[in-house]
DRENRO-381726 format. One record per residue: residue number from 1; chain; z negated, y negated, x of N, C-alpha, C, O in turn. Coordinates in steps of 0.2 Angstrom, whole numbers, plus 5000, padded with zeros to 4 digits. Example, Ala and Ser with C-alpha at 12.3 -4.5 7.8 and 13.67 -1.06 7.14 Angstrom:
BEGIN
> 1:A:4961:5028:5066:4961:5022:5062:4961:5016:5066:4958:5017:5071
> 2:A:4965:5011:5064:4964:5005:5068:4961:5000:5064:4960:4994:5067
//
This chain:
BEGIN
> 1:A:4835:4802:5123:4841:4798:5121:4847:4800:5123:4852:4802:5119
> 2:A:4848:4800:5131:4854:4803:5133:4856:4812:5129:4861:4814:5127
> 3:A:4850:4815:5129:4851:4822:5126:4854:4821:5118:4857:4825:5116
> 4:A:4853:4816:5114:4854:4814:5107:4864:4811:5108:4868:4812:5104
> 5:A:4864:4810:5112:4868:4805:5115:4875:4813:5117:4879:4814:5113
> 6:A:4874:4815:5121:4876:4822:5121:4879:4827:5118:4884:4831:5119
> 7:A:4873:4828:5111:4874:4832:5107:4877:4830:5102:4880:4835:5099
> 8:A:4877:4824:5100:4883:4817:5098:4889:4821:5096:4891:4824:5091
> 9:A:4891:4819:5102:4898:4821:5109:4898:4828:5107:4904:4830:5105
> 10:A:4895:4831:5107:4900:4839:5107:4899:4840:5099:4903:4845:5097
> 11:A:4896:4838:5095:4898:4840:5087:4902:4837:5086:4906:4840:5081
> 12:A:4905:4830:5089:4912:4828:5090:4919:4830:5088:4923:4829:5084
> 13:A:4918:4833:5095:4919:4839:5100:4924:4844:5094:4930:4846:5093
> 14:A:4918:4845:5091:4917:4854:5088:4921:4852:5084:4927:4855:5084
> 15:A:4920:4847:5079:4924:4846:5074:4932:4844:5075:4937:4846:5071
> 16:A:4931:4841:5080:4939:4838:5082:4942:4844:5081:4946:4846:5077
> 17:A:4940:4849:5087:4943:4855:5089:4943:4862:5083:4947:4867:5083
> 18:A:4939:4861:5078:4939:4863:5072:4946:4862:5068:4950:4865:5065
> 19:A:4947:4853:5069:4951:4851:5062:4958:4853:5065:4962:4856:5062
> 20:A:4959:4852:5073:4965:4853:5076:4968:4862:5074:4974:4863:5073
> 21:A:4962:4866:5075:4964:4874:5074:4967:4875:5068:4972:4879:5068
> 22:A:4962:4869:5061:4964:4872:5055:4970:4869:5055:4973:4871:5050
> 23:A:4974:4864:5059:4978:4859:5057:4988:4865:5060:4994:4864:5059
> 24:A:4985:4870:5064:4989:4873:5064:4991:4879:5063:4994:4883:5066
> 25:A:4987:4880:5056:4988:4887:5052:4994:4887:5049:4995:4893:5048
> 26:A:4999:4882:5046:5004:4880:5044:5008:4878:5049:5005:4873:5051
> 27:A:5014:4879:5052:5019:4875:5055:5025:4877:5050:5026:4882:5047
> 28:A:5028:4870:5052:5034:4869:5048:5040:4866:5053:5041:4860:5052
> 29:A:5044:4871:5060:5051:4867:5061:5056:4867:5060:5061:4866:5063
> 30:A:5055:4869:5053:5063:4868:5047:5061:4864:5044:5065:4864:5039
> 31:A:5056:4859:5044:5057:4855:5040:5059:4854:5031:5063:4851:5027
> 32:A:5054:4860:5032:5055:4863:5022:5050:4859:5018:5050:4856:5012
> 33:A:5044:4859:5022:5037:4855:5017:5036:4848:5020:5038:4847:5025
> 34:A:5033:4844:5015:5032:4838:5016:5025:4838:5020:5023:4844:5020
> 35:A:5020:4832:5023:5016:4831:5027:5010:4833:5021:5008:4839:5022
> 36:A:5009:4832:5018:5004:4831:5011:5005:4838:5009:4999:4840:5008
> 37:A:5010:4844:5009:5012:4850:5007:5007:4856:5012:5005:4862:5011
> 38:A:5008:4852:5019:5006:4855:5024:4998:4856:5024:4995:4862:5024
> 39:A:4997:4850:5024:4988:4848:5024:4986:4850:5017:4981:4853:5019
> 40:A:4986:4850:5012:4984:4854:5006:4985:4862:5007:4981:4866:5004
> 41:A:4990:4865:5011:4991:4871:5011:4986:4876:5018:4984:4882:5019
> 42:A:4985:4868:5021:4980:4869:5027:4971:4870:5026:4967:4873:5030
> 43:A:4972:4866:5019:4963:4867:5018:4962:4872:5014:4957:4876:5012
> 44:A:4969:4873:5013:4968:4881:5006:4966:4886:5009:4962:4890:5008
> 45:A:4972:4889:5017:4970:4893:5018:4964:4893:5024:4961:4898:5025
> 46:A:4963:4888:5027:4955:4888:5030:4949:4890:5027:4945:4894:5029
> 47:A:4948:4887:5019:4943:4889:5015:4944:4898:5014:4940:4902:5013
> 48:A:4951:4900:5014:4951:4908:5014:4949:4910:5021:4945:4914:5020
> 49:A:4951:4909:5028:4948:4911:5032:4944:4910:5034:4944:4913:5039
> 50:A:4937:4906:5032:4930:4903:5032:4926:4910:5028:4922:4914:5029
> 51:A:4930:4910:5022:4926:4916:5018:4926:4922:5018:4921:4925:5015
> 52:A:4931:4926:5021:4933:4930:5022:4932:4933:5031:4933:4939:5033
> 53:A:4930:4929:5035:4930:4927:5044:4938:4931:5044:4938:4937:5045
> 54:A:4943:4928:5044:4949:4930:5046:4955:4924:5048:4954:4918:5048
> 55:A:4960:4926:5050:4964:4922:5053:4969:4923:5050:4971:4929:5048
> 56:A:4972:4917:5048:4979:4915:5044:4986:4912:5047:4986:4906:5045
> 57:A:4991:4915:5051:4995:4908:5051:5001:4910:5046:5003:4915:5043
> 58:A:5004:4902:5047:5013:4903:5042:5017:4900:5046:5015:4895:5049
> 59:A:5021:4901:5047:5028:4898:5052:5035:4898:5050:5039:4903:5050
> 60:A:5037:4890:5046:5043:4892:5046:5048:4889:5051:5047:4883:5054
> 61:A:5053:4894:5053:5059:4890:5060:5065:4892:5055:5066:4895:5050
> 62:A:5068:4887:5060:5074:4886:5059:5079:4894:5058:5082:4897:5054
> 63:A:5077:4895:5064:5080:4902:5068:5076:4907:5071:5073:4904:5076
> 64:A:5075:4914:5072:5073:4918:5077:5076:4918:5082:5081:4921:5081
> 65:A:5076:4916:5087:5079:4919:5093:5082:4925:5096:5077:4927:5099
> 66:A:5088:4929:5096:5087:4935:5094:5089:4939:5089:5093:4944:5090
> 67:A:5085:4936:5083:5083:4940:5077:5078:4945:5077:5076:4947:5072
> 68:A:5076:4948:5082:5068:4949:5080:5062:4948:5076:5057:4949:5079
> 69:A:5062:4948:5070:5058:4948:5065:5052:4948:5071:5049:4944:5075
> 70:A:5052:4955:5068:5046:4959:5071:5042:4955:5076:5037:4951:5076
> 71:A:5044:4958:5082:5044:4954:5090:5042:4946:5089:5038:4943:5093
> 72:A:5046:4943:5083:5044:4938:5085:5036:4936:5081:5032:4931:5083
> 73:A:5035:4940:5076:5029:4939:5071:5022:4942:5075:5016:4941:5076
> 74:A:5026:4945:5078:5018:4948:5083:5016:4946:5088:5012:4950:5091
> 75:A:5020:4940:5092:5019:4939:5094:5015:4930:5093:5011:4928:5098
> 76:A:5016:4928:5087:5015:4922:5084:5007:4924:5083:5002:4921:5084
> 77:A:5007:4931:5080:5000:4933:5078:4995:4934:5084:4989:4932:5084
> 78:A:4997:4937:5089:4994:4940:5094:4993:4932:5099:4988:4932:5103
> 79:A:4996:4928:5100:4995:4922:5103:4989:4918:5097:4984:4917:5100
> 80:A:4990:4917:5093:4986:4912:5091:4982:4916:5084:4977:4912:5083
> 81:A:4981:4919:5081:4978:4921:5075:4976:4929:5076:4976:4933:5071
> 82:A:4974:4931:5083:4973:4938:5083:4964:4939:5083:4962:4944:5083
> 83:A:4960:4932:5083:4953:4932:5084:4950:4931:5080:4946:4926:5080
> 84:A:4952:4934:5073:4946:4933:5068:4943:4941:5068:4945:4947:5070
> 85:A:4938:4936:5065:4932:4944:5065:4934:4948:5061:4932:4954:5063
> 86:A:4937:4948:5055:4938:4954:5052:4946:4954:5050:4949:4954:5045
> 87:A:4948:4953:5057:4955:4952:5059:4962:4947:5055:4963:4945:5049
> 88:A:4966:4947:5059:4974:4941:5057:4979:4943:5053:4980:4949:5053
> 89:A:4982:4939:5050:4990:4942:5048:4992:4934:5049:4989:4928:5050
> 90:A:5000:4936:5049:5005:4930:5049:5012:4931:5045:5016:4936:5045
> 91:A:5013:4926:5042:5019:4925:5038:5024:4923:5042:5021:4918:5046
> 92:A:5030:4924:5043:5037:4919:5046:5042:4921:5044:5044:4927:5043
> 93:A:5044:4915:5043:5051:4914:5039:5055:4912:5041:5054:4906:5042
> 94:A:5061:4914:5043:5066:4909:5046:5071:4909:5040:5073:4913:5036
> 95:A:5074:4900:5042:5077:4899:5037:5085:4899:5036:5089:4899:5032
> 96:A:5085:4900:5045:5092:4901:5048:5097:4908:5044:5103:4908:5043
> 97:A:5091:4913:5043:5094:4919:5040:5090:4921:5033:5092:4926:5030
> 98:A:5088:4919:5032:5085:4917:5027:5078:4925:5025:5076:4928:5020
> 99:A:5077:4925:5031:5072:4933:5032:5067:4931:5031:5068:4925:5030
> 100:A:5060:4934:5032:5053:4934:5033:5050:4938:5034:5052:4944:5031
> 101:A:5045:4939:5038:5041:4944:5040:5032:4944:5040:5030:4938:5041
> 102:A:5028:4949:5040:5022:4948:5039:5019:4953:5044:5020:4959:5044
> 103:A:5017:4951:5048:5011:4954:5053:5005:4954:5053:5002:4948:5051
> 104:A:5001:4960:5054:4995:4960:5054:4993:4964:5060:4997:4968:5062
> 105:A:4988:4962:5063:4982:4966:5069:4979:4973:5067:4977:4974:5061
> 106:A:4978:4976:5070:4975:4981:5069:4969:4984:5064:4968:4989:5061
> 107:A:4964:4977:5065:4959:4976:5059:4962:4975:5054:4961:4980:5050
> 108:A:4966:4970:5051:4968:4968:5045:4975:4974:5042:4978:4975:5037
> 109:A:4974:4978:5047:4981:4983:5042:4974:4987:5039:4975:4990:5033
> 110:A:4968:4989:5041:4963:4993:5039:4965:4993:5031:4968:4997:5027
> 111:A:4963:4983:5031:4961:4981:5024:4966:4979:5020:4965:4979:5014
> 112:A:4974:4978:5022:4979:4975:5019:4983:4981:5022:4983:4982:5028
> 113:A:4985:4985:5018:4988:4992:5021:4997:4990:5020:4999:4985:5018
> 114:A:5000:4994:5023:5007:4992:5022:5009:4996:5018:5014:4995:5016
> 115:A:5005:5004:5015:5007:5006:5009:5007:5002:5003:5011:5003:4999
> 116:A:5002:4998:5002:5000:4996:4996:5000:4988:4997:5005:4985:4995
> 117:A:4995:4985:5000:4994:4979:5002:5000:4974:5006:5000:4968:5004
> 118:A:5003:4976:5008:5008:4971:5010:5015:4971:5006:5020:4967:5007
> 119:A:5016:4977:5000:5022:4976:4995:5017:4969:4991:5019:4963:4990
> 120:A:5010:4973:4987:5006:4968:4982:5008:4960:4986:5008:4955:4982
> 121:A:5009:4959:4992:5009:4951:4994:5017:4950:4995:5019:4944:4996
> 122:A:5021:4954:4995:5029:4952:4995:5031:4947:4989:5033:4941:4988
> 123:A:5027:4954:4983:5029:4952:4976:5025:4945:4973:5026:4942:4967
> 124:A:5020:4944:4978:5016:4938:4977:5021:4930:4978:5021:4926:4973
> 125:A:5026:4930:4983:5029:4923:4987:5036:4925:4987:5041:4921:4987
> 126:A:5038:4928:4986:5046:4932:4988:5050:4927:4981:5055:4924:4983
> 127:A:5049:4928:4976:5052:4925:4971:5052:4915:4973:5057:4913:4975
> 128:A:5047:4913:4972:5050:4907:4977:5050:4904:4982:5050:4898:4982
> 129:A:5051:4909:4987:5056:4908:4994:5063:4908:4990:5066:4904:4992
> 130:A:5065:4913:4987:5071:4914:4985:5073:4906:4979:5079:4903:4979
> 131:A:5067:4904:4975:5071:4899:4972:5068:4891:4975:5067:4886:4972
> 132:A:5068:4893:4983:5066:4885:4987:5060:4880:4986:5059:4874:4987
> 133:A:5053:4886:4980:5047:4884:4981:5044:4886:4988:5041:4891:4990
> 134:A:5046:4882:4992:5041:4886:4998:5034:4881:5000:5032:4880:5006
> 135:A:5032:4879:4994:5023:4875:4996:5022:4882:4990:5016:4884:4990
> 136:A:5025:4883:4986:5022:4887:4978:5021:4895:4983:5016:4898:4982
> 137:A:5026:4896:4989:5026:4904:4990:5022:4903:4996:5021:4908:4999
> 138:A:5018:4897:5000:5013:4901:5007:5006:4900:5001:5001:4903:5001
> 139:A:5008:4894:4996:5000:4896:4992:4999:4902:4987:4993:4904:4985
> 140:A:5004:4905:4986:5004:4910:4981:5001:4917:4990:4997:4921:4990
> 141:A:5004:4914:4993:5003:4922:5000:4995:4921:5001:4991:4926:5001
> 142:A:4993:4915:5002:4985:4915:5003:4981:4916:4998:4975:4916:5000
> 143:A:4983:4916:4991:4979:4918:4987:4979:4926:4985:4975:4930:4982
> 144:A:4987:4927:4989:4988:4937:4989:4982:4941:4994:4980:4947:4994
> 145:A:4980:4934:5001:4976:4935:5004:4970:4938:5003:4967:4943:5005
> 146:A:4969:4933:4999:4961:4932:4997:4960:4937:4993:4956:4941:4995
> 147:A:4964:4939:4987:4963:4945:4983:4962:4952:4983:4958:4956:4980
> 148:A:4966:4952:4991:4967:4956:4993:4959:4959:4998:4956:4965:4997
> 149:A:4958:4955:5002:4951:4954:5006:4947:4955:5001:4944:4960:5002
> 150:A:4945:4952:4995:4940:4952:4990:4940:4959:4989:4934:4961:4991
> 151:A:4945:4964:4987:4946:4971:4986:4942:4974:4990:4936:4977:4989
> 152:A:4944:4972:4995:4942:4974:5000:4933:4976:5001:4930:4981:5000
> 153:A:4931:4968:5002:4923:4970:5003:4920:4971:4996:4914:4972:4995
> 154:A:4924:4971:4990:4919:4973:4984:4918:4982:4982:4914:4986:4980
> 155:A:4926:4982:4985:4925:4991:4983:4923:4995:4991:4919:5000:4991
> 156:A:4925:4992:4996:4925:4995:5004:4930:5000:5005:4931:5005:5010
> 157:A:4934:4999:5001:4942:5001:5005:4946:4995:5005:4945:4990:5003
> 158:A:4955:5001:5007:4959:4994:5003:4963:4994:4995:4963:4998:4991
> 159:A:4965:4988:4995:4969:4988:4990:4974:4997:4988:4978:5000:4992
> 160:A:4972:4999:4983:4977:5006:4980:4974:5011:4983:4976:5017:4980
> 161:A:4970:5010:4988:4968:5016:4993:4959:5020:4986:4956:5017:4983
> 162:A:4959:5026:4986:4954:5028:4983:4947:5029:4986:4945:5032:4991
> 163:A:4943:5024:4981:4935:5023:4982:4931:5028:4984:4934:5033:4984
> 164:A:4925:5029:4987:4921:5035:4991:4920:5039:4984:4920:5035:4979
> 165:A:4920:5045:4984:4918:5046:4979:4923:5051:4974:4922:5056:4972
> 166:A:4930:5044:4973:4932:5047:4968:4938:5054:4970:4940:5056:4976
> 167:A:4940:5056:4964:4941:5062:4965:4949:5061:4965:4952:5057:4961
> 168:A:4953:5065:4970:4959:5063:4970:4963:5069:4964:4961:5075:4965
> 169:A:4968:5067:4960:4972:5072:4954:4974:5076:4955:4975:5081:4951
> 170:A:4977:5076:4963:4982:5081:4964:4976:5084:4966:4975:5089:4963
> 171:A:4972:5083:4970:4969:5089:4972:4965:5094:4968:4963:5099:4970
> 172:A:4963:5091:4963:4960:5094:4958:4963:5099:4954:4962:5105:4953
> 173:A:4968:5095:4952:4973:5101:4947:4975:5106:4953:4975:5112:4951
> 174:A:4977:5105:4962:4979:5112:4963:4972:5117:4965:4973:5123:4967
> 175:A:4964:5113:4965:4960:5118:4963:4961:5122:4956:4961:5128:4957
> 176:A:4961:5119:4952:4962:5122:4946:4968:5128:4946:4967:5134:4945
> 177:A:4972:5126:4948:4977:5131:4950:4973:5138:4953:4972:5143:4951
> 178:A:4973:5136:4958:4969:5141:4964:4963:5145:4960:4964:5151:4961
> 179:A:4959:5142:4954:4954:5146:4954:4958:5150:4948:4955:5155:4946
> 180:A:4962:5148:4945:4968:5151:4940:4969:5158:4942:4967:5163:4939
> 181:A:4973:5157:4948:4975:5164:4952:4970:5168:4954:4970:5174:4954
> 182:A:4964:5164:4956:4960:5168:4960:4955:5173:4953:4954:5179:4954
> 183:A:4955:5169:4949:4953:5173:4941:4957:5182:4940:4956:5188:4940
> 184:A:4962:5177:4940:4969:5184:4938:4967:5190:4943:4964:5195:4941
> 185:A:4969:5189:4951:4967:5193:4954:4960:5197:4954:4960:5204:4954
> 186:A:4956:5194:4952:4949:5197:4953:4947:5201:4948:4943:5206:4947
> 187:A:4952:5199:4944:4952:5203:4933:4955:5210:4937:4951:5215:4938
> 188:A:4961:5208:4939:4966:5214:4940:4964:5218:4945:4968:5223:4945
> 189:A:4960:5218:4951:4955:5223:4956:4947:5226:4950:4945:5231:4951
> 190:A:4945:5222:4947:4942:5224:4946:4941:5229:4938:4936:5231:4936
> 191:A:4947:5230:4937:4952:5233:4931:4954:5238:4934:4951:5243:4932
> 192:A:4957:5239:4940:4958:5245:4944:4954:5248:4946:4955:5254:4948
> 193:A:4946:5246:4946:4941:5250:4951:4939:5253:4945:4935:5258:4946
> 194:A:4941:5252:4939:4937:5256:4932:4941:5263:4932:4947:5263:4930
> 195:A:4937:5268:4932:4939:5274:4933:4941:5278:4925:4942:5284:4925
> 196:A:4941:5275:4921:4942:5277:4914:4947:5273:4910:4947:5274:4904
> 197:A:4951:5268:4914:4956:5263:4913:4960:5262:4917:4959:5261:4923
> 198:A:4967:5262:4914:4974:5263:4918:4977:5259:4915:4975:5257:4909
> 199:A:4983:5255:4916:4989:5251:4915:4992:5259:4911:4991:5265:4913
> 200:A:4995:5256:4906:5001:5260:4905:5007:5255:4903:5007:5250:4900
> 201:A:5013:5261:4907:5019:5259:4907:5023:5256:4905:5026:5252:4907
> 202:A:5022:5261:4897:5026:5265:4890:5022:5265:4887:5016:5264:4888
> 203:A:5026:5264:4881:5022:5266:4873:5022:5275:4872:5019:5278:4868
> 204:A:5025:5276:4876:5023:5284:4876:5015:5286:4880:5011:5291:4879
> 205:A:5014:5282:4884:5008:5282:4888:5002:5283:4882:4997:5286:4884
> 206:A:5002:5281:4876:4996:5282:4873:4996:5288:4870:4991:5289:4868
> 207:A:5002:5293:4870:5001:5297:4864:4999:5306:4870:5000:5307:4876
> 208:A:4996:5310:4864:4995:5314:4871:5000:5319:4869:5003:5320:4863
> 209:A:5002:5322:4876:5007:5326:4876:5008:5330:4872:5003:5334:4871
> 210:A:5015:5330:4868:5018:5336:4863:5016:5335:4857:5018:5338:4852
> 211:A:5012:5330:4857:5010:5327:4850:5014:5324:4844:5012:5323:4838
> 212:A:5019:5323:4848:5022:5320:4844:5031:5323:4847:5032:5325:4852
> 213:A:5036:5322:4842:5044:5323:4845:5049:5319:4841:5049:5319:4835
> 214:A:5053:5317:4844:5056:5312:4843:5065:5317:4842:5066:5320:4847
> 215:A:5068:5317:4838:5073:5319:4836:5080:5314:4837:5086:5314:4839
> 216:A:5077:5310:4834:5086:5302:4833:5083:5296:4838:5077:5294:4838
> 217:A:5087:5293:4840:5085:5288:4846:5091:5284:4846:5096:5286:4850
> 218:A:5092:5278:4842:5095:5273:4843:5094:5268:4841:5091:5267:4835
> 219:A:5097:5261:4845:5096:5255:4842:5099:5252:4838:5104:5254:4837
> 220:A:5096:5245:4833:5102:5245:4827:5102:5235:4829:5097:5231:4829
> 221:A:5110:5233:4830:5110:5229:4834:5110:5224:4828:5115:5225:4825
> 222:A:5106:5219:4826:5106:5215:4820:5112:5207:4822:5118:5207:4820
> 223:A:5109:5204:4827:5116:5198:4828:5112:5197:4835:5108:5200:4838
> 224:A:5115:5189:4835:5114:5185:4843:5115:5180:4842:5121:5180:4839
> 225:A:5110:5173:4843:5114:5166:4843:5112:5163:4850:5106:5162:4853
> 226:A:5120:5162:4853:5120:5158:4859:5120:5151:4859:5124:5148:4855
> 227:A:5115:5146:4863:5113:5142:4865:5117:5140:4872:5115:5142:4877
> 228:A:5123:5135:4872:5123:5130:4878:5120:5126:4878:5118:5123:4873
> 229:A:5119:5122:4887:5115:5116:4887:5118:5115:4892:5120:5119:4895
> 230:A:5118:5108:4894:5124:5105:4900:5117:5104:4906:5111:5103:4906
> 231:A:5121:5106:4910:5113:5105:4918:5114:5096:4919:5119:5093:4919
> 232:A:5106:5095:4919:5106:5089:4921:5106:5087:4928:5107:5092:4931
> 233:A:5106:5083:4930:5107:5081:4937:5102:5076:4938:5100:5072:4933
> 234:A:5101:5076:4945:5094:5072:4947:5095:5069:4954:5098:5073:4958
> 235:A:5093:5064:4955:5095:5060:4963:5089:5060:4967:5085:5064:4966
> 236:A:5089:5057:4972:5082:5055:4976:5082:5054:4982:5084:5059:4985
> 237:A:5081:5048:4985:5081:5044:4991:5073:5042:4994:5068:5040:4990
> 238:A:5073:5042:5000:5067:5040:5002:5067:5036:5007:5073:5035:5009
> 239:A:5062:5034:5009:5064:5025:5016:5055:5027:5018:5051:5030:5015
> 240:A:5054:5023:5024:5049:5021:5027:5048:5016:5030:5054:5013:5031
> 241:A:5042:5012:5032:5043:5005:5037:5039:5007:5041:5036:5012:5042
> 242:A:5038:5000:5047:5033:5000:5052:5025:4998:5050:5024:4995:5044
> 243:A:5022:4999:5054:5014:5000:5054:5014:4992:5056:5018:4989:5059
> 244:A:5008:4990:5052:5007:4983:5054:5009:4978:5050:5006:4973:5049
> 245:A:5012:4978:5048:5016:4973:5042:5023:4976:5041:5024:4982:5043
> 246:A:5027:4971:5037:5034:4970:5034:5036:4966:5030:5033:4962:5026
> 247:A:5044:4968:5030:5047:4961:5029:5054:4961:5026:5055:4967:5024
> 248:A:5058:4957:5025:5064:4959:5020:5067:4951:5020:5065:4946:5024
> 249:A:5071:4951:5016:5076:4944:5014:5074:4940:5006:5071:4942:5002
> 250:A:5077:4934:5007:5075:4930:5002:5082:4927:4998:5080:4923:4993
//
């Protein structure tokens, strides 16, 4: 009885400490979502972290301390959401400057890449953060989540990254290229080793000596049409970010 009694008590327990966990994947101290926005926002992404074994948080403040994006996203991440099994990210937003940032762990940049995977989730929420949906932009981010992770374990890469197997274009065509040349070269050694075939220079190379004699040698110049074209002009800028996540303005 006392052992029934016990085990009572700690399924309790478990679940207390369950709902508590799930209960702080959303914080809100700007005071943007309502209490009902939170808790519906809170079962959405739990069911994504349940199915996925991963860790979710969103934070909005007022202010970064600072202004550290960064420093402050990974550290939100690395305090509370760095122990899922196939690893965490985190959204934060502050409202003070109107910025946001996305951090991920070491495992979750695997599968949510910052070349490909974390622009696909900017363009997911970024539109309304900027028009003050912000229950419409962390549901829109967890559902970038989820899509994203699905990619993940259905093909076994990440999003944009190429499947086992497939064949990458550039490198193809610069075999192609390669065996292009390697063709030519091997034509043109193997044309030299023929002892009864010569390049010639000249159209005189065909004729055999003194066979022939050429008396009048001039050209007769018919016309010429000249062709201008204006040179085009061409730009090109390039940028990078950090490993781990990223982030921008709203």
């Amino acid at each position: 009885m006392l052992k029934k009694f016990l085990s009572l008590i700690a399924l309790i327990l478990l679940i207390s400490f369950s709902t508590a966990s799930a209960a702080q994947t959303v914080t809100d101290k700007a005071g943007v979502l309502k209490d009902t926005e939170i808790e519906l926002l809170n079962q959405k992404i739990h069911a994504v972290e349940q199915t996925h074994k991963i860790k979710i948080g969103v934070a909005f403040v007022k202010s970064v301390v600072g202004g550290d994006m960064v420093t402050a996203s990974d550290d939100i991440l690395y305090q509370n959401f760095a122990n899922g099994k196939n690893g965490g990210i985190v959204l934060l937003v502050d409202m003070g400057n109107r910025k946001y940032e996305m951090a991920t762990d070491t495992r979750m940049v695997e599968q949510i890449t910052d070349s490909d995977g974390i622009p696909f989730l900017k363009d997911r929420f970024t539109s309304d953060l900027s028009a003050g949906n912000y229950y419409g932009a962390v549901n829109n981010f967890a559902d970038g989540v989820d899509e994203l992770m699905t990619y993940y374990e259905t093909n076994g890469v990440a999003y944009g990254q190429r499947k086992p197997g497939e064949i990458d274009p550039m490198a193809a065509g610069l075999a192609v290229i390669i065996a292009i040349f390697l063709g030519v070269m091997i034509r043109s050694i193997l044309i030299g080793l023929m002892s009864n075939v010569h390049h010639a220079t000249a159209a005189s190379d065909y004729l055999k000596k003194n066979s022939v004699k050429i008396f009048d040698n001039h050209d007769t110049f018919l016309f010429m049409t000249v062709k201008r074209r204006a040179k085009s002009s061409s730009s090109s800028s390039s940028g990078g970010h950090r490993g781990g996540g990223g982030g921008g303005s709203f």
